[in-house]
C-alpha positions in Angstrom: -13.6 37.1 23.2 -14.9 33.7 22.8 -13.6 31.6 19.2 -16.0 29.3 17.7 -14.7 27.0 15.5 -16.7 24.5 12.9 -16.4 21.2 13.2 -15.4 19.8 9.7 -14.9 16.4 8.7 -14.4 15.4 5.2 -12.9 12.1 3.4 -11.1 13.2 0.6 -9.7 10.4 -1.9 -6.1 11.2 -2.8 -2.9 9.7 -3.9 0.8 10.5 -3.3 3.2 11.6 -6.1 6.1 13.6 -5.5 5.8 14.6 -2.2 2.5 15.4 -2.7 -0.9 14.4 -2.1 -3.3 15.2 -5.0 -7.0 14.7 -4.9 -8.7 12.4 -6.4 -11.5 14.5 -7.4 -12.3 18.3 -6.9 -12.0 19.6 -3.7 -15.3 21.7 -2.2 -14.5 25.6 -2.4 -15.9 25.5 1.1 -12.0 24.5 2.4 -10.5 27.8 1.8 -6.7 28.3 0.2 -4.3 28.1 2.3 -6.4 26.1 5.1 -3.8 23.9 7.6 -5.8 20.2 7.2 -4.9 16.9 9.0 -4.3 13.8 7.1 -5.3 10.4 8.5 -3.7 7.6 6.1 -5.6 4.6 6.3 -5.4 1.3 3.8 -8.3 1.3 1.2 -10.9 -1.8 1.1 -8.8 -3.3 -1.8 -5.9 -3.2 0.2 -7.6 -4.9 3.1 -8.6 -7.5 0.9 -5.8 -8.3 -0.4 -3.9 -8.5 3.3 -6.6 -11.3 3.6 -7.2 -13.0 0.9 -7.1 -16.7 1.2 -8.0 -16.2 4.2 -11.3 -18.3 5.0 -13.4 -16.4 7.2 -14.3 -19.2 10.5 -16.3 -16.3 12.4 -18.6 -13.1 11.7 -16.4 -10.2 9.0 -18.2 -7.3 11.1 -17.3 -8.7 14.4 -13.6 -9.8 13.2 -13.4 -5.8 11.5 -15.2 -4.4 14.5 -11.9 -5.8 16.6 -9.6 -4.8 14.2 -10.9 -1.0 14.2 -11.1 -0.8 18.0 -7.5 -2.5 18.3 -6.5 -0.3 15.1 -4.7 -3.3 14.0 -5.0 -2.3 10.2 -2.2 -4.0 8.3 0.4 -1.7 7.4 2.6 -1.7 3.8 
């Protein structure tokens, strides 16, 4: 018996309190209750910019984040 399972990817904005992370904003009742998800914790554009600010920029932002997302050198707090 052959399992099919759908490929779902979704960003959902949420922060951490308690021990837990909440949603920013609704979540789709397409993700059942219950359903075992994967978080991926990456830093936020403001956080980003404020790990460079001052920071004059001497070559091309896309190329210098393109680097930075293959090398997944994002800083870390």
């Amino acid at each position: 018996m052959a399992v099919r399972l759908k490929k779902r990817r979704e960003v959902i904005e949420a922060i951490y309190e308690g021990g837990v992370f909440r949603p920013l904003k609704p979540i789709r009742p397409s993700i059942p209750e219950g359903t075992r998800v994967r978080l991926i914790v990456k830093p936020s554009v403001k956080e980003l910019l404020d790990a460079f600010e001052g920071v004059e920029a001497k070559e091309d932002v896309d190329e210098v984040f393109s680097e930075l997302r293959r090398r997944e050198a994002w800083p870390r707090r």
